[in-house]
C-alpha positions as CSV (number, residue, x, y, z in Angstrom):
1,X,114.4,109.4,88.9
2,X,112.6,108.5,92.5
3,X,110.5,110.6,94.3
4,X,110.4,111.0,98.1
5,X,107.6,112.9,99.4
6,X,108.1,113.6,103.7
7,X,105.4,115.5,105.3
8,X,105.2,114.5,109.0
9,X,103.3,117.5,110.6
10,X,106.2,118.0,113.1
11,X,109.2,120.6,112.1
12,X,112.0,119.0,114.7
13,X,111.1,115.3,113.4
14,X,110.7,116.7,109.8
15,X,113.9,117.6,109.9
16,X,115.3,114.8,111.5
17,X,114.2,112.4,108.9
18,X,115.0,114.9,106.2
19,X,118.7,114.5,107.5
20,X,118.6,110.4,107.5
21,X,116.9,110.4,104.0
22,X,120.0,112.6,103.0
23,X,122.1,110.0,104.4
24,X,120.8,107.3,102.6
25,X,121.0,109.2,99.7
26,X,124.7,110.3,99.5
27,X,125.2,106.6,100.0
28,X,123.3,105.5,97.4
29,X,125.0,107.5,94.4
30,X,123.7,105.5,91.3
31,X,120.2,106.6,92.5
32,X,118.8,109.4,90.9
33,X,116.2,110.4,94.2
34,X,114.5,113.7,94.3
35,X,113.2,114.7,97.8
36,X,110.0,116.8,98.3
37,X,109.5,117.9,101.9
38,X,105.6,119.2,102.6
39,X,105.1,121.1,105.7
40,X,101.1,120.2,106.0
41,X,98.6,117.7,104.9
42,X,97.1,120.2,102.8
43,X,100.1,121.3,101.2
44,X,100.4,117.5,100.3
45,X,97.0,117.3,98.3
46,X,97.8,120.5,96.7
47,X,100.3,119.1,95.8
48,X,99.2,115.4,94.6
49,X,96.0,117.3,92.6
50,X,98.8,120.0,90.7
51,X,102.0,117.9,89.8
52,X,101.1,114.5,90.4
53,X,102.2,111.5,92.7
54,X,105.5,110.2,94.1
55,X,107.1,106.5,94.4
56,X,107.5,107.3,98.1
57,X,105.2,108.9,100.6
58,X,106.6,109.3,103.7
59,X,103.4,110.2,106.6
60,X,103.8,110.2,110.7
61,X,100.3,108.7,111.6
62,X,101.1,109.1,115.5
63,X,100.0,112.9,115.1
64,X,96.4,112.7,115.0
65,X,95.7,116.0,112.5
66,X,97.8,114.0,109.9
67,X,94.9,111.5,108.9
68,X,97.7,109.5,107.5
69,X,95.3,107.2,105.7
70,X,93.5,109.9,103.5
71,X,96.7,111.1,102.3
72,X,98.0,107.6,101.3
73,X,94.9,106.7,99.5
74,X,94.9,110.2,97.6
75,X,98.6,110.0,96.6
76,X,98.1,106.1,95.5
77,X,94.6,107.5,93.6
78,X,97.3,109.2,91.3
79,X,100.2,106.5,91.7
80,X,98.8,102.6,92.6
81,X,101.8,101.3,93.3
82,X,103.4,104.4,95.7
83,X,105.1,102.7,98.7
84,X,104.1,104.5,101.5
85,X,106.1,104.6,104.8
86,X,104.1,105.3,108.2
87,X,105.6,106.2,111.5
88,X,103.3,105.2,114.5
89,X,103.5,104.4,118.0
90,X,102.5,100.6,117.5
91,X,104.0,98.9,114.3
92,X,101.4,96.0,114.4
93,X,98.8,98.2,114.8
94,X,96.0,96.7,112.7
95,X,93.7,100.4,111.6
96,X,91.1,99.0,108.6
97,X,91.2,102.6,108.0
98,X,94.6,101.5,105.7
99,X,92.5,98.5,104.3
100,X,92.2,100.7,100.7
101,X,95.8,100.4,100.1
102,X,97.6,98.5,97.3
103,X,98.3,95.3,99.2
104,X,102.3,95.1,99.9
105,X,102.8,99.1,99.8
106,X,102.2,99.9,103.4
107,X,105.4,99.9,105.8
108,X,105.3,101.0,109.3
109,X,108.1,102.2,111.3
110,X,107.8,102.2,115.1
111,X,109.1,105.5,116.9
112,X,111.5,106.3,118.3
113,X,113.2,106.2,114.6
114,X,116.6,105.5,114.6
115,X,119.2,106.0,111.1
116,X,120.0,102.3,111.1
117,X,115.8,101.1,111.3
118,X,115.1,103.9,108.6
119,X,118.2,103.1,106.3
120,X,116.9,99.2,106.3
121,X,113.2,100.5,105.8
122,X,114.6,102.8,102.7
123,X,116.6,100.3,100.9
124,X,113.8,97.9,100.8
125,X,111.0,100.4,99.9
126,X,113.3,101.8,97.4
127,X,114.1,98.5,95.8
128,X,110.3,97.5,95.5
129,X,109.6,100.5,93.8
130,X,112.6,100.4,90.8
131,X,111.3,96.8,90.3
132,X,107.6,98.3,90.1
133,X,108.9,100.3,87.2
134,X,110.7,97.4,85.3
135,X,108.9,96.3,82.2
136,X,109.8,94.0,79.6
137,X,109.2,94.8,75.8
138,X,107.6,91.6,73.9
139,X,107.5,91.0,70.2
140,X,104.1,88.2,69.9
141,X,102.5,87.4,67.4
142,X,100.1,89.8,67.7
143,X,102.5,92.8,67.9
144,X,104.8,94.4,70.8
145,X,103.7,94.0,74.1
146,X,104.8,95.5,77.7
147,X,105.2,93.1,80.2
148,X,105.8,94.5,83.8
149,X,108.3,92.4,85.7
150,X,105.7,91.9,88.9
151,X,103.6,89.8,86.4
152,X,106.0,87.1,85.4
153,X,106.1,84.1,87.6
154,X,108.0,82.3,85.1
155,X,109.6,81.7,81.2
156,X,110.2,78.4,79.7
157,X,112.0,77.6,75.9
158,X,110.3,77.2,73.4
159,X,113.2,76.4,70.2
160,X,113.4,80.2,69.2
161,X,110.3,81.6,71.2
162,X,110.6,81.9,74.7
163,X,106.5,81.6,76.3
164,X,106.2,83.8,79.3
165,X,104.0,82.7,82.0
166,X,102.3,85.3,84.2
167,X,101.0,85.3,88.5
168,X,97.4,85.6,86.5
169,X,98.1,82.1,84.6
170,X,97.9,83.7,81.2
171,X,101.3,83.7,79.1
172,X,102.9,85.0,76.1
173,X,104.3,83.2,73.2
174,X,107.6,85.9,72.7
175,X,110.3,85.9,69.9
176,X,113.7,85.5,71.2
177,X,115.5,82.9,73.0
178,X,115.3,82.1,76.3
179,X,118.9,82.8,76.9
180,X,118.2,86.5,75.4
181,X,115.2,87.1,77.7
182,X,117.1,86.2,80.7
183,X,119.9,89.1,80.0
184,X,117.1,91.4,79.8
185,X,115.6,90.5,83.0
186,X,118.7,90.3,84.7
187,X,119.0,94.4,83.9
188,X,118.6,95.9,86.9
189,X,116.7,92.6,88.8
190,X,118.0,90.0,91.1
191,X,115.0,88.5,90.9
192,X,115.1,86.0,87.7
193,X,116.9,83.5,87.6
194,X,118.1,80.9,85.0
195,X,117.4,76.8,85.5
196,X,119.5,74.9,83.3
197,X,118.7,75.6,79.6
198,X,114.8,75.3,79.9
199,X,113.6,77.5,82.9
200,X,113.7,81.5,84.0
201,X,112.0,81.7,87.5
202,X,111.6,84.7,89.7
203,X,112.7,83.3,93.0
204,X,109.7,85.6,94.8
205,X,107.3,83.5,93.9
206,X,109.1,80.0,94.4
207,X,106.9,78.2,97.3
208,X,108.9,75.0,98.1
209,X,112.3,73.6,97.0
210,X,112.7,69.9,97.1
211,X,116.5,69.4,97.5
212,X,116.3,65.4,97.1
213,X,116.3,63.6,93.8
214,X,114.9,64.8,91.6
215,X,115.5,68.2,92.2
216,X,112.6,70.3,91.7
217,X,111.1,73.6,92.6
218,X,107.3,74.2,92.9
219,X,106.1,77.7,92.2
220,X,103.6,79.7,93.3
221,X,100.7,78.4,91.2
222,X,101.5,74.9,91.5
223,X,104.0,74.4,88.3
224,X,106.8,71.9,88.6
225,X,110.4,73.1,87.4
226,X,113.2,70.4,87.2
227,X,116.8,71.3,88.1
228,X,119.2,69.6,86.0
229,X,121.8,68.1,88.1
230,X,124.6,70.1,86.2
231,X,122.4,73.2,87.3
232,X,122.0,72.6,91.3
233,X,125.4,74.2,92.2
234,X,124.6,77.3,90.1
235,X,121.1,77.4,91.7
236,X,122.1,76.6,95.1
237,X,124.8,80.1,95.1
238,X,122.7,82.1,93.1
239,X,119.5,81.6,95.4
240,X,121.4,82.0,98.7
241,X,123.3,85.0,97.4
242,X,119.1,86.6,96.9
243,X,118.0,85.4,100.0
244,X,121.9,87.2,101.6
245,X,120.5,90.4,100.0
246,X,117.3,90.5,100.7
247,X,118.8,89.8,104.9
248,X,120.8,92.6,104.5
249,X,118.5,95.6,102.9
250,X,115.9,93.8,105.4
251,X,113.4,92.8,103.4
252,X,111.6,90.1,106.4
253,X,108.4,90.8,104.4
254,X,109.8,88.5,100.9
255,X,111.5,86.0,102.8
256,X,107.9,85.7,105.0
257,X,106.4,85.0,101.8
């Protein structure tokens, strides 16, 4: 279950947006999304301090009595990773006010809103938050371990273990096989995938491809991962067909990256 929270201060655009979030909705069926409209900015912190938090806040910072800040640092007091969506007169409008905010959660929306710039905006705030709920259970050697998908950079084989390397440079030595891991990240996650019989990556945090022999991609923290020749066709669909997605739900801010 998602939870959309819309509180905008202004009944005729309140309602507009209701409608588009609607929209969005009947068209994503498989998404269980329960919407909470909130009429004032008080109303919202009653509500944050009574039942809790929300995976999406929805705020219209270009009416001043909103302080559209406060309210997104109170609901992500509750709920870190809440992806918080901020209509405003000027999208690049750089307010430190926001600076308290889980880097990566904030995403402006220049008015006039229309159903197609909101629909992109949805689908990719959406997305980011399923993956923020994605863990994946570890048996080590010290006992079971949650591992939230955002962490992993990479996995590698290791004969029966698979080791599990994180964005902090720790890792985990995991029973199971690598082949086993990678049909559990693929649940629900577009984001790992598999390099010959060696390698899981998440292709978010690949920095540079080398497309000449050898074949290699660099990652994020500097590790070198070797693409078997017999693997480059795979790779070559599979990572266009992420990069096609992630066009079409507009997600500019990944493929920035």
């Amino acid at each position: 279950m998602f939870t959309i929270a819309i509180c905008t201060g202004e009944k005729v655009l309140q309602g507009q947006i209701i409608n588009l979030v609607d929209s969005y909705i009947a068209a994503r069926r498989s998404d269980r999304i329960e919407v909470h409209p909130i009429k004032t900015p008080a109303a919202l912190l009653r509500y944050l301090e009574r039942r809790g938090g929300f995976d999406v806040l929805i705020l219209n910072d270009a009416w001043p009595e909103m302080e559209s800040a406060r309210l997104a640092e109170a609901a992500q007091r509750i709920r870190s990773d809440c992806q918080i969506v901020c209509f405003t007169l000027r999208a690049e409008d750089d307010d430190p006010a926001w600076n308290g905010l889980t880097p990566g959660t904030l995403h402006r929306l220049e008015i006039p809103i229309t159903r197609t710039r909101l629909n992109r905006l949805l689908y990719r705030v959406l997305d980011r938050a399923r993956e923020n709920r994605l863990y994946l259970i570890c048996k080590t050697k010290e006992g079971v371990v949650e591992v939230s998908h955002n962490r992993i950079e990479y996995c590698r084989a290791e004969n029966y273990y698979t080791r599990i390397h994180m964005v902090d440079e720790s890792s985990l030595r995991c029973r199971g096989t690598l082949e086993a891991f990678h049909q559990r990240l693929s649940m629900g996650d577009n984001r790992f995938l598999k390099i010959g019989r060696s390698y899981i990556i998440n292709q978010d945090l690949i920095q540079v491809i080398f497309t000449m022999l050898p074949r290699q991609i660099i990652m994020n923290s500097g590790t070198l991962i070797p693409i078997p020749r017999r693997a480059w066709k795979q790779f070559q669909h599979d990572y266009s067909q992420r990069l096609v997605d992630m066009v079409t739900r507009g997600d500019m801010d990944a493929l920035n990256k």
